[in-house]
C-alpha positions in Angstrom: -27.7 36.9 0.5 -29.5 39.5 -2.0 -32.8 37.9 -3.2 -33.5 37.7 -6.7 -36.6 37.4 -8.4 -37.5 34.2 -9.9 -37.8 34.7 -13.4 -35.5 36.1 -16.4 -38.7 38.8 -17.2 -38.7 39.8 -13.7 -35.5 40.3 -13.4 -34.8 42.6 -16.6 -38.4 44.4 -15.4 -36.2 45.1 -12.1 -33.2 45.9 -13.9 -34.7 49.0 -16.4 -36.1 50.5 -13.0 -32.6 50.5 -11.8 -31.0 54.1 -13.0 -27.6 52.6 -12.3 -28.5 49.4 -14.7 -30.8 51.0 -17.4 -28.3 52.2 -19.7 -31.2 54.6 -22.3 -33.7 56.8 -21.5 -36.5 58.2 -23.3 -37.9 61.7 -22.8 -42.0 60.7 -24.2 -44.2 63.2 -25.2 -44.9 66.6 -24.4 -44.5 65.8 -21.1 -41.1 64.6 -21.6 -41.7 61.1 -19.1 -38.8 59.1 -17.9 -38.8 55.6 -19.7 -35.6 54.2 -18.8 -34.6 51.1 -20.9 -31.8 48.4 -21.8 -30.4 49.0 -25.0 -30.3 45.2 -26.5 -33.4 44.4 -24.8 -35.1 46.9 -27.1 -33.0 46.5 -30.0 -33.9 42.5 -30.1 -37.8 43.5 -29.8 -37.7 46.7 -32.4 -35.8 47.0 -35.7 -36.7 50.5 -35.7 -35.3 51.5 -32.4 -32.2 49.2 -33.1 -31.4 50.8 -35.7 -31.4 54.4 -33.7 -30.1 53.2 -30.7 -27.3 52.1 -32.3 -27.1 54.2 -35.4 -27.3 57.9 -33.6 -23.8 59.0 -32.1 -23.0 61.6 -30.3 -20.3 64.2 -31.7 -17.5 61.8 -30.4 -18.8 58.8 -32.3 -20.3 57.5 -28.6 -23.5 56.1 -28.0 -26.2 58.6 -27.4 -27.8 58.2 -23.8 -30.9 60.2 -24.3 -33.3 60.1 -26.8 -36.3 63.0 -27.1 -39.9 61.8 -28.7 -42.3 64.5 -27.9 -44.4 63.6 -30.8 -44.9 59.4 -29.4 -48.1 59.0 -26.3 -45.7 57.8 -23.2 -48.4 55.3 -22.1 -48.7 53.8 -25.7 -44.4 53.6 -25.6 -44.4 52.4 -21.7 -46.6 49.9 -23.1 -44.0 48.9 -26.0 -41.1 48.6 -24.0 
Protein backbone atom coordinates (compact mmCIF):
# COMPACT_ATOMS: atom_id res chain seq x y z
CA UNK A 1 0.00 0.00 0.00
CA UNK A 2 1.40 3.49 -1.36
CA UNK A 3 1.22 6.01 1.64
CA UNK A 4 -0.34 9.18 1.18
CA UNK A 5 0.05 12.22 2.92
CA UNK A 6 -2.58 13.35 5.22
CA UNK A 7 -3.89 16.40 4.00
CA UNK A 8 -5.57 17.80 0.68
CA UNK A 9 -2.49 20.74 0.77
CA UNK A 10 0.01 18.19 1.12
CA UNK A 11 -1.04 16.23 -1.27
CA UNK A 12 -1.44 18.86 -4.30
CA UNK A 13 2.24 20.27 -2.74
CA UNK A 14 3.40 16.52 -3.65
CA UNK A 15 1.50 16.45 -6.79
CA UNK A 16 3.25 19.90 -8.64
CA UNK A 17 6.69 18.31 -7.68
CA UNK A 18 5.61 15.38 -9.65
CA UNK A 19 6.79 16.10 -13.54
CA UNK A 20 4.37 13.38 -14.60
CA UNK A 21 1.37 15.09 -12.56
CA UNK A 22 2.21 18.98 -12.88
CA UNK A 23 0.65 19.53 -16.09
CA UNK A 24 2.36 23.81 -16.58
CA UNK A 25 5.60 25.05 -16.16
CA UNK A 26 7.01 28.29 -15.79
CA UNK A 27 10.44 29.36 -16.99
CA UNK A 28 10.95 32.57 -14.04
CA UNK A 29 13.29 35.17 -14.48
CA UNK A 30 16.42 35.53 -16.12
CA UNK A 31 17.41 32.52 -14.87
CA UNK A 32 14.61 30.80 -16.51
CA UNK A 33 13.75 28.43 -13.00
CA UNK A 34 11.49 25.44 -13.19
CA UNK A 35 8.14 26.19 -11.31
CA UNK A 36 6.04 23.36 -12.26
CA UNK A 37 2.31 23.88 -11.49
CA UNK A 38 -1.41 22.51 -11.78
CA UNK A 39 -3.33 24.43 -14.08
CA UNK A 40 -6.86 24.77 -12.02
CA UNK A 41 -4.99 25.00 -8.87
CA UNK A 42 -3.62 28.36 -10.14
CA UNK A 43 -6.38 29.36 -12.10
CA UNK A 44 -8.85 29.15 -8.94
CA UNK A 45 -6.07 31.27 -6.86
CA UNK A 46 -5.25 34.01 -9.85
CA UNK A 47 -7.67 35.63 -12.36
CA UNK A 48 -4.74 36.88 -14.13
CA UNK A 49 -3.00 33.59 -14.68
CA UNK A 50 -6.48 31.89 -15.49
CA UNK A 51 -7.09 33.94 -17.83
CA UNK A 52 -3.48 33.05 -19.73
CA UNK A 53 -3.47 29.61 -18.85
CA UNK A 54 -6.38 29.18 -20.46
CA UNK A 55 -6.55 31.93 -22.95
CA UNK A 56 -2.93 31.33 -24.81
CA UNK A 57 -3.08 28.44 -27.46
CA UNK A 58 -0.73 26.97 -29.16
CA UNK A 59 -0.97 27.11 -33.19
CA UNK A 60 -3.27 23.98 -33.08
CA UNK A 61 -5.74 25.72 -30.70
CA UNK A 62 -4.05 23.28 -27.75
CA UNK A 63 -3.19 24.33 -24.47
CA UNK A 64 0.17 25.86 -24.18
CA UNK A 65 2.62 23.80 -21.70
CA UNK A 66 5.19 26.33 -21.09
CA UNK A 67 4.99 29.71 -20.19
CA UNK A 68 8.30 32.22 -20.25
CA UNK A 69 8.46 35.29 -17.55
CA UNK A 70 11.94 36.51 -17.53
CA UNK A 71 10.81 39.78 -16.39
CA UNK A 72 8.77 38.19 -12.77
CA UNK A 73 11.68 37.41 -9.44
CA UNK A 74 11.22 33.27 -9.24
CA UNK A 75 11.32 33.43 -5.43
CA UNK A 76 8.52 36.23 -5.28
CA UNK A 77 6.41 33.68 -8.07
CA UNK A 78 7.53 30.29 -5.99
CA UNK A 79 6.12 32.18 -3.23
CA UNK A 80 2.73 32.83 -5.22
CA UNK A 81 2.09 29.50 -6.33
Amino acid sequence: MEYRSPTLGKQLTEAVNDESLSDVVFLVGPERKIVRGLRIVIAARNAHLKEMLYGDREADGSLKKSYELPATHALSFELMM
